[in-house]
C-alpha positions as CSV (number, residue, x, y, z in Angstrom):
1,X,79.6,-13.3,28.3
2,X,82.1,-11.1,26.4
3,X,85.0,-12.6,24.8
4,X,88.7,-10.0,24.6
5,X,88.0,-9.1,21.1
6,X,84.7,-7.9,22.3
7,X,82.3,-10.3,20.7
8,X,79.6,-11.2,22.7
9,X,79.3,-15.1,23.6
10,X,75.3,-16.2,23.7
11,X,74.8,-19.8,25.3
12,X,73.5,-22.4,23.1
13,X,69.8,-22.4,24.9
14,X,70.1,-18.5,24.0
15,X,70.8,-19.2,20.1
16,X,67.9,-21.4,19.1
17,X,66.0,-18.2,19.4
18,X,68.7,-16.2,17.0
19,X,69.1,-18.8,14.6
20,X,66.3,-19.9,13.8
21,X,64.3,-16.3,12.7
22,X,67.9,-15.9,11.0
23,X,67.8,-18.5,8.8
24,X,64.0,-18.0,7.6
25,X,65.4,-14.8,6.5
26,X,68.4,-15.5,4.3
27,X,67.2,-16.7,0.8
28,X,69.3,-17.4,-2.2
29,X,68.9,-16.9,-6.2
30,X,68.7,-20.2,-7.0
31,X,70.0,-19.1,-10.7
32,X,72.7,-18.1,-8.9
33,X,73.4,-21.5,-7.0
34,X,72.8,-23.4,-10.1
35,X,75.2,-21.1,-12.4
36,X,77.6,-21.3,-9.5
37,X,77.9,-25.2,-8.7
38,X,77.6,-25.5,-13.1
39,X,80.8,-23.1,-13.3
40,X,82.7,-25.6,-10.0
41,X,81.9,-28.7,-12.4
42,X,83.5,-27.4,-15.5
43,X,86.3,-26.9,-13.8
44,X,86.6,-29.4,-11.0
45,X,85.3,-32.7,-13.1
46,X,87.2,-34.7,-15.9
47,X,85.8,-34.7,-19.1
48,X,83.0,-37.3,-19.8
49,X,85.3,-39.6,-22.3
50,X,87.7,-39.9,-18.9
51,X,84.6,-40.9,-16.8
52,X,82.5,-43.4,-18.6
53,X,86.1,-46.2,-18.3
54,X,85.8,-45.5,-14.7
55,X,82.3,-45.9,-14.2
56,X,82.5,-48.8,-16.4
57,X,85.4,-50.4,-13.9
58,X,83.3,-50.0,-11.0
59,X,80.7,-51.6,-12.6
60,X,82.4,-54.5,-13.6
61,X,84.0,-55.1,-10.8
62,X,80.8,-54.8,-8.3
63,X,79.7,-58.4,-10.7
64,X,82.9,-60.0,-9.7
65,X,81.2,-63.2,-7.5
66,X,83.3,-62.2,-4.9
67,X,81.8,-58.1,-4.6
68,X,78.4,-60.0,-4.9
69,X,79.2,-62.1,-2.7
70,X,80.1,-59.5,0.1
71,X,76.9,-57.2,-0.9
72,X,74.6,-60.1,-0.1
73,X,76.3,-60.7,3.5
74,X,74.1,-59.6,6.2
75,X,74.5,-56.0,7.4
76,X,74.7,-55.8,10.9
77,X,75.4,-52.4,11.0
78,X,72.2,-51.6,9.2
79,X,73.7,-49.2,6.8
80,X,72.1,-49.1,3.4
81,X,73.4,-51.3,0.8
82,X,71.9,-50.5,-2.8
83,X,74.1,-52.4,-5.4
84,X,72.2,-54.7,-6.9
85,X,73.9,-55.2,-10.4
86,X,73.0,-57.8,-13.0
């Protein structure tokens, strides 16, 4: 299957065999990841004295009796619920 721009289609059966030997392949300087996603958080995160109020909030508010209150509800959605604060 040939698309107009000359790039050849495969069908999904046909890719498990490309992808697959591809991806075994490809490896990645983990320096290089780590140095990378470091250098993103510099500049993407707020310093720490803007974080710890937040995180403090959140905290706070999760003892609230009415947050506790909707923690310990049943889940019937089964999705993992993990606050237990004190």
């Amino acid at each position: 299957m040939e698309h107009r721009n000359g790039v050849q289609a495969k069908p999904d059966a046909a890719l498990d065999g490309l992808v697959g030997p591809l991806a075994t392949r490809i490896t990645f300087d983990k320096d290089a990841i780590r140095e990378t996603k470091r250098l993103v958080d510099v500049s993407s995160l707020p310093p720490d004295v803007e974080i710890a109020p937040k995180g403090d909030a959140l905290l706070a508010s999760l003892k609230r009796p009415a947050a506790q209150e909707r923690i310990r509800k049943p889940n019937p959605l089964k999705v993992p619920v993990a606050l237990a604060v004190r």
